[in-house]
C-alpha positions as CSV (number, residue, x, y, z in Angstrom):
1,X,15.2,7.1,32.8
2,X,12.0,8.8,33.0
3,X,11.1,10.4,36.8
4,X,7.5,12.0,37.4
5,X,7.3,15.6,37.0
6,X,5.2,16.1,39.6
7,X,6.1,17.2,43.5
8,X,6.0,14.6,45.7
9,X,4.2,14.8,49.1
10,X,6.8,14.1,52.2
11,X,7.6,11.0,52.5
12,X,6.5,9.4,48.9
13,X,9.2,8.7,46.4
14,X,9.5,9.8,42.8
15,X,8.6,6.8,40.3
16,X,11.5,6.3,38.0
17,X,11.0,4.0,34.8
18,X,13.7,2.4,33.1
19,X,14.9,3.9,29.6
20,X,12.8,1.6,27.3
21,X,10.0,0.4,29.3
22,X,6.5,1.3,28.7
23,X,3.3,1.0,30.9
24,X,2.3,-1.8,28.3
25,X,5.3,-3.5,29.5
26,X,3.7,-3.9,32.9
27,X,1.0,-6.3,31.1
28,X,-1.9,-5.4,33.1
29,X,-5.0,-7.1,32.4
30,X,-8.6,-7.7,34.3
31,X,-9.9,-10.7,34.4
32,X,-13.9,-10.4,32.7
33,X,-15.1,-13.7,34.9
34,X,-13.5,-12.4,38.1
35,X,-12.2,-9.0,37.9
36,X,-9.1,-10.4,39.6
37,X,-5.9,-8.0,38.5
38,X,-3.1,-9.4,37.2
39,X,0.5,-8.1,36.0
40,X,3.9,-8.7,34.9
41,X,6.1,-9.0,38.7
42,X,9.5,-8.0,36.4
43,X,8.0,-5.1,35.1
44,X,7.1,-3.8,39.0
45,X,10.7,-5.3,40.1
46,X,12.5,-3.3,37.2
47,X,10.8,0.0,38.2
48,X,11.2,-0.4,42.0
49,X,15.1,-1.2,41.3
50,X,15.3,2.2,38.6
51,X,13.6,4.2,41.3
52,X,16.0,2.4,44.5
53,X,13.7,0.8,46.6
54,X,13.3,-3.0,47.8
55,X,11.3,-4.6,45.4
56,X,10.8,-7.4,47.6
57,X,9.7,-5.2,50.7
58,X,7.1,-3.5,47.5
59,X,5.6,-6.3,46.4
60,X,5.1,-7.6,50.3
61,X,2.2,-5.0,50.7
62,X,-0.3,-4.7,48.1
63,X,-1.1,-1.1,48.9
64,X,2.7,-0.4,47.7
65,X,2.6,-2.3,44.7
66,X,-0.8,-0.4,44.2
67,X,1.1,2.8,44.6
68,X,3.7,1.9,42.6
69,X,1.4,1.2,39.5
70,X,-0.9,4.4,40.1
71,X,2.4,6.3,40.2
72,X,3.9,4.7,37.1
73,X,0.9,5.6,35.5
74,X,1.0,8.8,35.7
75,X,4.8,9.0,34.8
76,X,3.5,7.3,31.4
77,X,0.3,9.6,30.5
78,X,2.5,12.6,31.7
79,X,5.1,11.4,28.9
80,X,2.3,11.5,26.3
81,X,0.9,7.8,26.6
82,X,-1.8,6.5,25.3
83,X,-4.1,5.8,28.2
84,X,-4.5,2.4,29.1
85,X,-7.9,0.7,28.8
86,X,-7.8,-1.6,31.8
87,X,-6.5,0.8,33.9
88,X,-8.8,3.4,32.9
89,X,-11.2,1.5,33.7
90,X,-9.9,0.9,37.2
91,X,-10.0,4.2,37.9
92,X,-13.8,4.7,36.5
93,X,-15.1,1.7,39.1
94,X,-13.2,3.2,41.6
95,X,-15.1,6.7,41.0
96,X,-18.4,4.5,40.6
97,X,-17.7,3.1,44.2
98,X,-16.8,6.4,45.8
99,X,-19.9,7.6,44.4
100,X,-17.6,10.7,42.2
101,X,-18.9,9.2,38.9
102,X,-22.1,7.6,38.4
């Protein structure tokens, strides 16, 4: 299983993903119409099981299944994987909106 290298602030957990599951496996797409997000719910329920929380109490809050993915994300680029285009661009509207990147 892969764990992320980095330290972890109190209180956050480390992000573990099962041996043999990749980022892609998460299926994350963007709607072009909408924007709406959409994923695999397996994918999030295998990692919150590798890493031993309650996937059920994870999926409940969006903000934790947000953190989840944001965390699993950097486990995968900090393995060497190839960024992921919808996510990347995610993270470019989100700078957009905070006014970071323009």
């Amino acid at each position: 299983m892969t764990e992320q290298a980095q330290e972890q602030p109190a209180g956050k957990i480390r992000v573990v993903v099962p041996d043999g599951m990749t980022f892609t496996d998460l299926k994350l797409a963007r709607d072009a119409e909408t924007g709406a997000i959409s994923f695999d719910l397996e994918a999030v329920r295998a990692v919150c099981v590798a890493t031993g929380v309650d996937a059920d109490a994870v999926l409940a809050h969006e903000g934790n299944v947000n953190s989840l993915i944001v965390a699993w994300y950097g486990v995968h680029r900090l393995d060497g994987g190839e960024p992921d285009l919808v996510f990347e661009g995610l993270i470019a509207d989100a700078k957009r909106a905070s006014g970071e990147l323009q």
